[in-house]
C-alpha positions in Angstrom: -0.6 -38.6 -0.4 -4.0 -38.6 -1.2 -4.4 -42.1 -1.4 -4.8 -42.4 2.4 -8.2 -41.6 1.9 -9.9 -43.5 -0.9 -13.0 -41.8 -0.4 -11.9 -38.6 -1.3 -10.3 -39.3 -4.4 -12.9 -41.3 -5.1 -16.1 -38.6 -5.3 -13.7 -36.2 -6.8 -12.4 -38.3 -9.8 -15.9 -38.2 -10.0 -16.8 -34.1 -9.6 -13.5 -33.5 -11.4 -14.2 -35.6 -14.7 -17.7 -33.7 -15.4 -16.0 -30.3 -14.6 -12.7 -31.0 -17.1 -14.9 -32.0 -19.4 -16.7 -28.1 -19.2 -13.1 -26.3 -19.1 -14.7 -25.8 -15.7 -12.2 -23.0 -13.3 -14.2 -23.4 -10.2 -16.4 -25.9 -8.5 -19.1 -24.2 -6.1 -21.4 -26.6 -3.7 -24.4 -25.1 -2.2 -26.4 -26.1 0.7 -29.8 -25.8 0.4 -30.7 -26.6 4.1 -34.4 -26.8 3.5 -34.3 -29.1 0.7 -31.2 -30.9 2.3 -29.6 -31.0 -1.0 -26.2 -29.7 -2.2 -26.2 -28.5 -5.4 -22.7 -29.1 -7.3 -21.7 -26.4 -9.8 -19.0 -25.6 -12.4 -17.9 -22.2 -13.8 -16.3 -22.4 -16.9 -13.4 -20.5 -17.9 -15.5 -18.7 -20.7 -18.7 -17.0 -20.6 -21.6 -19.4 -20.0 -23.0 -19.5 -16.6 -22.6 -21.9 -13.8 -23.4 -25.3 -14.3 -25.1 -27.8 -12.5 -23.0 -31.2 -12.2 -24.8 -32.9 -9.2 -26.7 -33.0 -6.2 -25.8 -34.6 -3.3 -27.5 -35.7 0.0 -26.7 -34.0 3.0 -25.2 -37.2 4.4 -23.0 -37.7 1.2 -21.9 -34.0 1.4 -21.1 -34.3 4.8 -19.0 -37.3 4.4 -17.5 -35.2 1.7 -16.4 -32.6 3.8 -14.9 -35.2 6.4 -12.9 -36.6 4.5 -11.0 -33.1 2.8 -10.6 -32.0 6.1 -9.0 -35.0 7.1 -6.4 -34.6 4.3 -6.1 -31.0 4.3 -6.1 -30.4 8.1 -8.5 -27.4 8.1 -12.3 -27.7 9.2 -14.1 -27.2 6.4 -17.3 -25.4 8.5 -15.2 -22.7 9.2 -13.8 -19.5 7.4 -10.6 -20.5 6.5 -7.4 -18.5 7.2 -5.3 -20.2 4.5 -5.6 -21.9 1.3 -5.1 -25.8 1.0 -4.5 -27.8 -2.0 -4.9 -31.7 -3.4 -3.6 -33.2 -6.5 -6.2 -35.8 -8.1 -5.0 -37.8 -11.7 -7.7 -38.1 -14.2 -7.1 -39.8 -17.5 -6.7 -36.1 -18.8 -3.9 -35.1 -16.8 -2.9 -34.2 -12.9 -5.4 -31.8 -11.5 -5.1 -29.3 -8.3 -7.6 -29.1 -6.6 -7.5 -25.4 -4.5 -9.7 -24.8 -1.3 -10.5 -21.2 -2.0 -12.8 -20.2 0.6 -15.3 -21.8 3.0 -18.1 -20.4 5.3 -20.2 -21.6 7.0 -21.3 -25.2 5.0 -20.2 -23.6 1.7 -17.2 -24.7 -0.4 -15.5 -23.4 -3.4 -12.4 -25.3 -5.2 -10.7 -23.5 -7.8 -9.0 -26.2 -10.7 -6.0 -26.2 -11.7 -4.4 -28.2 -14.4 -1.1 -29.3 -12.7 0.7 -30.2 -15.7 3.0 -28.3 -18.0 0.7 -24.9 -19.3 1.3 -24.1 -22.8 1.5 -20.3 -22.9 -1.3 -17.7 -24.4 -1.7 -16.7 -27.9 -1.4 -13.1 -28.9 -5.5 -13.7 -29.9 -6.0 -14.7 -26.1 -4.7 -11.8 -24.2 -7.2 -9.9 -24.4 -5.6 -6.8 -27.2 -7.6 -4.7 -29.3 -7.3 -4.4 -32.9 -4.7 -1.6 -32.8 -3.0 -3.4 -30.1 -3.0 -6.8 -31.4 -1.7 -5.1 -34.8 1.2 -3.5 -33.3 2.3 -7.0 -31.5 2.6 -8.8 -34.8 4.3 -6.2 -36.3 6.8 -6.7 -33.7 6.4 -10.4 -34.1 7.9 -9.6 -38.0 11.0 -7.2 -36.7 14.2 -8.9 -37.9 16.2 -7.6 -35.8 16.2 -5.0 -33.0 15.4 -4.9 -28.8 12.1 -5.0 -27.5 11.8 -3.5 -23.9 8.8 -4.2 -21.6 8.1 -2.0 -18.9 6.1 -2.6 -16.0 5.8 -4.7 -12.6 5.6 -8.2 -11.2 1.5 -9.2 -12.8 1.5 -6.7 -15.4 1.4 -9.8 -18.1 5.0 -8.9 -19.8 6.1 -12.4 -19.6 3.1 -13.7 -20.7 2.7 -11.1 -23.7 6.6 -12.1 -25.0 5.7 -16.2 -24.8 2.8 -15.0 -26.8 5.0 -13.2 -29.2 7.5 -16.5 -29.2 4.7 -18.6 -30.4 3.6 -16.4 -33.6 4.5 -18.1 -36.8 7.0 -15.3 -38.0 9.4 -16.2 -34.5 8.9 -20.1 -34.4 10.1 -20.5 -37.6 13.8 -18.8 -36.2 16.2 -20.2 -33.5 14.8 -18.9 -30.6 16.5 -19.0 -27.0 15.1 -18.1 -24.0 17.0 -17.1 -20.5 15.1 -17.1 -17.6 15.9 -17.0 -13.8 12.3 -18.6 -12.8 10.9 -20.3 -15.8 6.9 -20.6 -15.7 5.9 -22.3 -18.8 7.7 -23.9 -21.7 7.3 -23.1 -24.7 7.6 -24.9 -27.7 10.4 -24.8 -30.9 12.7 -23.0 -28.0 15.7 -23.7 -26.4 14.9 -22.8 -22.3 18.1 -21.8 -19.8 17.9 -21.1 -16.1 20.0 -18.0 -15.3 21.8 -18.9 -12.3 23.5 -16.6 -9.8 22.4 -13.0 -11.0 21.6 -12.9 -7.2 17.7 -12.1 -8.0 14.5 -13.7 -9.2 12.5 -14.1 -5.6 9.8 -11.6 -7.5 9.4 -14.4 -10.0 8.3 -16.4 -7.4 5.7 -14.1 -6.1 3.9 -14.6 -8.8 2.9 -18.0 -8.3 0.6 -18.3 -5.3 -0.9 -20.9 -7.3 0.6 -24.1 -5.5 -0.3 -26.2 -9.1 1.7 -23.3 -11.1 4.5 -22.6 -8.7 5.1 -26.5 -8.3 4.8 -26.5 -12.2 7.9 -23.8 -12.3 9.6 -25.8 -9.8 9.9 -28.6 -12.3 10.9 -26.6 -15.2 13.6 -25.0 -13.0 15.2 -28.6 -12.4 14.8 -29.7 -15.7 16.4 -26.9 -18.0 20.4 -26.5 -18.4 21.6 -23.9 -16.2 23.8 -20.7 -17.4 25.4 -19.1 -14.8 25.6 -14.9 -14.5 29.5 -14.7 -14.9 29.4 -16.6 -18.3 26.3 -15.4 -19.8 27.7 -12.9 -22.3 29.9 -15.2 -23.7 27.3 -18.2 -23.6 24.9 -15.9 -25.8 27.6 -14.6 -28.1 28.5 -18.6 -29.1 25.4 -19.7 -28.9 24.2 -16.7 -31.5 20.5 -17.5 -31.6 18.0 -15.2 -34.0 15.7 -15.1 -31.3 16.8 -14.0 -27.3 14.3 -13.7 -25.0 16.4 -12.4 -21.9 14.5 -11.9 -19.0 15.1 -8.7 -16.9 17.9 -7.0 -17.4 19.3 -5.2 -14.4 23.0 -4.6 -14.9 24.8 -2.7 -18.0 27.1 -6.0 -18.9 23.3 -7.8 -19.4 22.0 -4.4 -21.4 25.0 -4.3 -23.2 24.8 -7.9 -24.2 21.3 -7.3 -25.8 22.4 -4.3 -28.1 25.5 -6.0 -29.4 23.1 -9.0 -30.1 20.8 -6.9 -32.0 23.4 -5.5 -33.8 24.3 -9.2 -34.8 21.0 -9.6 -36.1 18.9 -11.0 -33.5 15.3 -10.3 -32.2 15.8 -9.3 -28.6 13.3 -9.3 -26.3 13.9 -8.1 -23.1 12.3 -6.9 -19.8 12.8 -4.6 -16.6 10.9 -2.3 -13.9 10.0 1.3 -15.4 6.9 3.5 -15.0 5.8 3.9 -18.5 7.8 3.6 -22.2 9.8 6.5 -21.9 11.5 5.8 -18.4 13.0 2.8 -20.5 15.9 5.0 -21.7 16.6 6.7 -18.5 17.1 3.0 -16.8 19.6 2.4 -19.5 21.3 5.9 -18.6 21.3 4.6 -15.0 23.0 2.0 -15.9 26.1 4.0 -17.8 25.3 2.1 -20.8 27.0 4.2 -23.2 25.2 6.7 -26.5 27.7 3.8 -29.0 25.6 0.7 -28.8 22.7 2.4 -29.7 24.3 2.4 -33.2 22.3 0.6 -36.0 19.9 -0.8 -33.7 16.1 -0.6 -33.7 14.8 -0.4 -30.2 10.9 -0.1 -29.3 9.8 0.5 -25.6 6.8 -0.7 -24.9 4.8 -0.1 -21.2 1.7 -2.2 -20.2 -0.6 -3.0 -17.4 -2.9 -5.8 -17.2 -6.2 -4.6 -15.6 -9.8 -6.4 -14.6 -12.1 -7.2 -17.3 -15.5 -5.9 -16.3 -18.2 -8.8 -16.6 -20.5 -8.8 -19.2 -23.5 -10.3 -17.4 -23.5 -7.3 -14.5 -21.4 -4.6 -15.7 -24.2 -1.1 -15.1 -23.6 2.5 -16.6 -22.0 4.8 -13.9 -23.1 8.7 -14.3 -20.1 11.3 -13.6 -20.7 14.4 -12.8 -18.9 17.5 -14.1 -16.8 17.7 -11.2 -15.7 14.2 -10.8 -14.3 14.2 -14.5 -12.3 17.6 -13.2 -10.9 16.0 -10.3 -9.9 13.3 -12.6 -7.8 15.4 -14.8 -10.6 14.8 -17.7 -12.6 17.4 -19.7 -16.1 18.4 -18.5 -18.0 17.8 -21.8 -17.5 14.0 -22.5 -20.5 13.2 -25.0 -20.6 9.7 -25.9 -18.1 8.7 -23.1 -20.5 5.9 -21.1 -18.5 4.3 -18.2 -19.6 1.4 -16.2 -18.9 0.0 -12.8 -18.3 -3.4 -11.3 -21.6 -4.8 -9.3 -21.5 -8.8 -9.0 -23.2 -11.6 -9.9 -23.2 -15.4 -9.3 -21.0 -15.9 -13.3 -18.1 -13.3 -12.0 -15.4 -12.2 -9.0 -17.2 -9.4 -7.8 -18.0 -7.7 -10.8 -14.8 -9.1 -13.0 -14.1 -11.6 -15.2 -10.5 -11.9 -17.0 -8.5 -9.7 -18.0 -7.0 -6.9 -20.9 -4.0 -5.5 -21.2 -3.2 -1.7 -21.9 -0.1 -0.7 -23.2 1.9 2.9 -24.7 4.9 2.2 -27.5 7.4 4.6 -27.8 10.3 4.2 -31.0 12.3 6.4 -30.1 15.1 8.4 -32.1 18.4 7.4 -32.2 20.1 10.3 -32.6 17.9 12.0 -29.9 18.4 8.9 -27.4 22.2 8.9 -28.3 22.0 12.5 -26.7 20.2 11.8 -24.0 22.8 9.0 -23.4 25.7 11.5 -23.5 24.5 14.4 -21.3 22.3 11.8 -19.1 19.1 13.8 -19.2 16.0 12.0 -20.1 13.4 15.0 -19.2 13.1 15.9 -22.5 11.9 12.1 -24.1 8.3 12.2 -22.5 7.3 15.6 -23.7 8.7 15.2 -27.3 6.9 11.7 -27.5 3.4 13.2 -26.3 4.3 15.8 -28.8 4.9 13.1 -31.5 1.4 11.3 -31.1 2.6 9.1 -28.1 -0.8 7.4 -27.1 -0.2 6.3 -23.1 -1.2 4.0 -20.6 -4.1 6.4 -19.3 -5.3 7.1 -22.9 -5.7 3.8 -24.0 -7.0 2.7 -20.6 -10.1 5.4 -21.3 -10.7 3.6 -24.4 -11.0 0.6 -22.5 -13.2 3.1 -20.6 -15.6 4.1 -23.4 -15.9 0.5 -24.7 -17.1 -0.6 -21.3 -14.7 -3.4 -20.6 -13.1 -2.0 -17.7 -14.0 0.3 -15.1 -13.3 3.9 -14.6 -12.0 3.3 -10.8 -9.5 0.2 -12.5 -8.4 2.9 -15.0 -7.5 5.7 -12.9 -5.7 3.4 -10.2 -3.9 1.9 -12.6 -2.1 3.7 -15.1 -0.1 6.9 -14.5 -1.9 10.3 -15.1 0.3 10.8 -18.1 
């Protein structure tokens, strides 16, 4: 591998150590042809600005550039059409290092730690207060299923392994079932789900080679459990934690109900619009209005959406019209959006991320009727009724507090 070219490794041991050492995501060299100098720089992963690490001689950077397009077998002094990747060891761990883009005598890398990831804390996903309440109060449920709604990169994964490492669920027996595992977390028992005859979405996910190669070795390494033996697997195994990743069939929804009903904290997943479509997927499915009995279940719908940057972010003036044709009222005093510009410390006027989110508890005995006549039209209404804040509500918030933008709002989040 990359020790047919000692050179390379060599220079970016050298890069690499200085930019590990600043929790450094991306390494940026820029030519300055008059001076002909390239100037080395770091972003790190929080909020300080880019960091000079070096400068190098033209000569040296050339070299440089020589020899990682010898490994890679791109040209560096063009605009790349794909992405290529290195792995480099440093005393601190396996590194990949990404070519992200390249024009003209420019170079970015993005960094990569390529060994196992420990997974986010609920204090590092970016929740408010009210949101970040609500997720330990889940955290402290004995017993019951959690459903998260949403799409492949809305953070649902991430946001359960964050609620698996909070100190009321690590102290339980906690199992957790998934077809494409990405991290591992720790006090946990991981199985692969085998044969269900899905999980290429999983995949998707990880266009990060480092992360996806990362998976790939947590896939090998945990026991397997195939589809056709997985109810009776979980009922002998009877952990007070499941974490069952996407349910998709009425033997696997089924299975989480009667495990709840046991006693255990089920967490769960699938593909819905918002919190209420959560029970009309379990109609779909035939499950049937008698599991629901003695079981707590909360339905929760989130979207993970760009974090305006701080250093950039510029107040955007609506007019009265615009907040019409957005479904808003005219008169919005105090409501001060911004908009995405750019800068040299952000991608093109983001930096990170927060989550959104809408929980809906509902009723048993009204979800055991919708069950029976299979008609879920009703739920939404009666929720908004009830004090149901949504997606689009809590994405304005995000609005007002100028953390995200009124563009990523709108796009992102249904209109009710």
């Amino acid at each position: 591998m990359i020790s047919k070219t000692p050179e390379l490794p060599k220079v970016l041991e050298h890069i690499l150590s200085l930019a590990v050492d600043l929790n450094a995501a991306d390494l940026h060299f820029i030519p300055d042809v008059e001076a002909q100098q390239v100037l080395v720089k770091a972003r790190p992963r929080d909020e300080r600005p880019l960091t000079e690490l070096a400068r190098w001689s033209w000569a040296n950077y050339k070299t440089f550039c020589t020899h990682l397009e010898r490994f890679c077998g791109l040209r560096v002094y063009q605009r790349l059409p794909d992405m290529a990747a290195v792995s480099v060891t440093l005393p601190s761990g396996s590194w990949a290092v990404q070519l992200e883009s390249a024009t003209n005598l420019s170079l970015a890398m993005r960094l990569t730690p390529s060994a196992t990831q420990s997974p986010l804390r609920l204090d590092e996903l970016g929740l408010d207060a009210s949101d970040f309440a609500e997720a330990e109060h889940l955290c402290t449920m004995e017993s019951g299923v959690i459903c998260l709604a949403g799409s492949v990169g809305d953070g649902r994964d991430t946001f359960i392994n964050a609620c698996l490492l909070h100190p009321e669920v690590r102290r339980r027996d906690c199992v957790i079932i998934h077809p494409w595992p990405r991290v591992e977390v720790p006090n946990a028992e991981h199985f692969v789900l085998e044969g269900a005859g899905w999980g290429g979405d999983e995949r998707l996910e990880l266009a990060d080679p480092a992360l996806l190669a990362q998976s790939e070795a947590l896939f090998e390494r945990f026991p397997k459990v195939s589809a056709d033996k997985l109810t009776r697997f979980v009922r002998r195994r009877a952990p007070e934690v499941l974490y069952l990743r996407e349910v998709h069939s009425l033997e696997m929804v089924e299975l989480c109900f009667e495990m709840a009903r046991r006693g255990t904290l089920v967490f769960t997943t699938l593909h819905a619009s918002d919190a209420t479509s959560i029970p009309g997927r379990f109609g779909a499915m035939k499950l049937e209005p008698k599991a629901l009995r003695n079981v707590q279940l909360v339905c929760r719908a989130q979207r993970r959406l760009a974090r305006l940057c701080p250093h950039c972010r510029q107040p955007q003036a609506l007019s009265p019209a615009s907040l019409k044709a957005m479904g808003l009222p005219e008169d919005q005093d105090g409501f001060a959006p911004h908009r995405a510009v750019g800068c040299e410390q952000c991608n093109e006027g983001h930096k990170g991320w927060v989550l959104v989110q809408e929980t809906h508890r509902p009723e048993r005995r009204v979800l055991e009727r919708a069950l029976s006549v299979n008609n879920f039209r009703r739920l939404r209404p009666q929720a908004l009724k009830d004090g149901l804040r949504t997606l689009r509500q809590h994405a304005l918030e995000r609005v007002a507090n100028a953390e995200i933008s009124m563009i990523e709002a709108m796009m992102k989040t249904p209109p009710r």
